[in-house]
N, C-alpha and C positions, 0 to 999 in steps of 0.2 A: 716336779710339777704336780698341782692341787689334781687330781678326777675329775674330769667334767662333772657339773651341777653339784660336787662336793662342796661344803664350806671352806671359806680360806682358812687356813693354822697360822696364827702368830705364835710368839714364843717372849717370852723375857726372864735373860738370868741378870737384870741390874736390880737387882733386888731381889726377893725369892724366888724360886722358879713358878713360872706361867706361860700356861697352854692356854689358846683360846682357839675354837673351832665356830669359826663367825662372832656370832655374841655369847655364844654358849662357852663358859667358861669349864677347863676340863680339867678334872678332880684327878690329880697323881698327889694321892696319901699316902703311899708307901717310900718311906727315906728313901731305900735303896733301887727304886724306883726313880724318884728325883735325882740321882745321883748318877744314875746310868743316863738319863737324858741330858744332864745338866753337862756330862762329858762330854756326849756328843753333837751338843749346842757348841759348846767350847771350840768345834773345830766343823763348824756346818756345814755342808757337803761336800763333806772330806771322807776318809774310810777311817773308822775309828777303831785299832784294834780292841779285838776278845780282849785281852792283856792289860790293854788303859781302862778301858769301862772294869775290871776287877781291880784296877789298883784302886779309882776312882772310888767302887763300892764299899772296897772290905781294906785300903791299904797294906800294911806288909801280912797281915793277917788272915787272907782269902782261906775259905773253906776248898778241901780240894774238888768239892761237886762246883764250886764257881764258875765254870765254861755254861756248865747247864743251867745254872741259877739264870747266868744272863740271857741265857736264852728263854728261860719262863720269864724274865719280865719285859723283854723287847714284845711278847704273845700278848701278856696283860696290857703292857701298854697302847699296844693298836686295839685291841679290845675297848681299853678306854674310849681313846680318842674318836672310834669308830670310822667311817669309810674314806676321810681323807689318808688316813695311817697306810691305807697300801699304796699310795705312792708317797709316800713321806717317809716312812721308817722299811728301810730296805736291807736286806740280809745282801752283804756284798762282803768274800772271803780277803783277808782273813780276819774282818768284823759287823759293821754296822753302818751305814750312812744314813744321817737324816737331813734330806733335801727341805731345806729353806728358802721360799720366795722370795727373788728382792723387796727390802723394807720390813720383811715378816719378823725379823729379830730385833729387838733393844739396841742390841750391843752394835749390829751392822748401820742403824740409822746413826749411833750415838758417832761412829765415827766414818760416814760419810759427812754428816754436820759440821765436825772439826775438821776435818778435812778442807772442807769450801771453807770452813771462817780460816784458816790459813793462808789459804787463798787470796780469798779478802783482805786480808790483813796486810799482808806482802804486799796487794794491789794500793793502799792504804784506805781502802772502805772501812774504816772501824766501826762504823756503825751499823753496817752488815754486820760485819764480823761479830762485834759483840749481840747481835739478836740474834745469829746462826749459835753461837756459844751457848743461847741461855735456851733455845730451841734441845738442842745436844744435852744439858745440864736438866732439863725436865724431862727426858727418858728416865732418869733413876728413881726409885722406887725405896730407896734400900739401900744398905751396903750388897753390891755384888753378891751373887749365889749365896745368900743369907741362909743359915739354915743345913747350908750342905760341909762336910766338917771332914776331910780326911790330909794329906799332906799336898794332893793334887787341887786339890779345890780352894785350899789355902795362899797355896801358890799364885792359883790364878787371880783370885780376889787379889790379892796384892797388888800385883800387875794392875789389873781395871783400878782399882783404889788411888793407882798413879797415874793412871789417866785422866780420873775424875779431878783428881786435885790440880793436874797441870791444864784442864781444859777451864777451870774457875780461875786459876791467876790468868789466864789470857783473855776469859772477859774480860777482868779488871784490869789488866792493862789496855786492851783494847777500848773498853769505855772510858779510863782515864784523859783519851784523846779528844771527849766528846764535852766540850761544852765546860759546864759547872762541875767538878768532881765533887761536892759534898755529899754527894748521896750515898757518894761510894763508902766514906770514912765510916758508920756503924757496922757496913757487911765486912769493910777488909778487916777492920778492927777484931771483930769478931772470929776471923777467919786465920788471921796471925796470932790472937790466944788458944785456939784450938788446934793453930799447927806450926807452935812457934820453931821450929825446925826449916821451915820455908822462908830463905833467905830473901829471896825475887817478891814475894810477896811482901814480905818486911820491909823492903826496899822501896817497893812500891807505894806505899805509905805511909812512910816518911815522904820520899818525895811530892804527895799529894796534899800533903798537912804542909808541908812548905809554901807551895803554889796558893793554899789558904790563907797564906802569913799567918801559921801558927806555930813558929819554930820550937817552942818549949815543949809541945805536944809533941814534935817530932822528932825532936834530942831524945826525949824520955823511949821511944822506939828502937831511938839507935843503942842506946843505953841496955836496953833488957836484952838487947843481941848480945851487947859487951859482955852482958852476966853470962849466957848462954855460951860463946866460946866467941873464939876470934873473928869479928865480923869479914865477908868476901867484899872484894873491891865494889859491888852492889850499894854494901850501907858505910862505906868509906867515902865514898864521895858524896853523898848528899849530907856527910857528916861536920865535911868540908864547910859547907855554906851556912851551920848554924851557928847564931851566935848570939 
């Protein structure tokens, strides 16, 4: 919880890391700085061991003064931040917790948003669904913790990465349900050359290039799956229908 009359703190690691204390945007320039926070965002009001925040900073590599390092920059960092930081970054053994308001994080709205469009979806509102999705999809900034680079951070980026990509084919398929699909065909297009590995999306457009009566565009889809390896029962059945 913020200090009375302190500024609110937001936070976003969907993209590089960002502190805001109100409008005042707050300058963490030191990597291993970023990287201690960017941990323990990772797991927000949670206890984050000494132990994670050094694998996080220095991975198999930690100096052995590391316990103390982390502890001069949890000091710098409330220093930065200024008077919200004492009830935000809290010494709790055996590490660190940083208390986050609901909604104060990227990551926390990006998936209560996919959350309700799931919701939705299931309900069959797609067109909630798919504006809860694009609401969710304009949190990002970036690739995930841009900038922060050890085996921990890597990690997680991945993770978010596959969130982001499975929260994009469920607009699309969600909007798929709405109306006129053509508008969809340049974004999925582009979204199946960039991530021709994503079967459900490839599937998804084929079958939407169908619904268009343009079956030759949509064979040529099924086709570059064929190149790519053995299509899944996804681009088998709308392969079915071209002729």
């Amino acid at each position: 919880m913020n200090e009375p009359g302190a500024p609110v703190l937001t936070f976003g690691i969907l993209g590089p890391l960002e502190v805001r204390a109100g409008q005042r945007r707050v300058a963490v320039t030191s990597a291993r700085q970023q990287a201690l926070l960017g941990a323990a965002l990772l797991r927000a009001n949670a206890v984050v061991p000494t132990a994670r925040l050094v694998d996080a900073i220095w991975g198999d590599e930690p100096p052995n003064t590391a316990p103390d390092l982390v502890q001069t920059y949890v000091s710098t960092l409330r220093r930065s931040i200024g008077r919200p930081a004492a009830a935000c970054i809290v010494t709790r053994p055996p590490g660190y917790l940083v208390r986050v308001e609901r909604g104060a994080l990227d990551l926390h709205q990006f998936e209560r948003l996919t959350e309700q469009a799931r919701l939705a979806a299931a309900g069959g509102d797609h067109e909630r669904a798919t504006r809860l999705l694009g609401d969710a999809l304009a949190r990002w900034r970036g690739p995930a913790l841009a900038g922060l680079d050890s085996p921990l951070f890597r990690a997680a980026a991945a993770r978010l990465e596959r969130l982001r990509l499975l929260a994009t084919e469920r607009r699309f398929e969600s909007a798929s349900h709405l109306g006129d699909p053509a508008w969809m065909v340049p974004e999925l297009t582009a979204f199946v050359a960039e991530h021709p590995g994503r079967e459900g999306a490839r599937a998804l457009l084929t079958q939407v290039l169908l619904r268009l009566g343009r079956p030759a565009d949509a064979l040529r889809v099924r086709q570059q799956a064929g190149a790519l390896r053995e299509p899944g029962p996804g681009l088998r059945a709308p392969h079915g229908r071209i002729s």
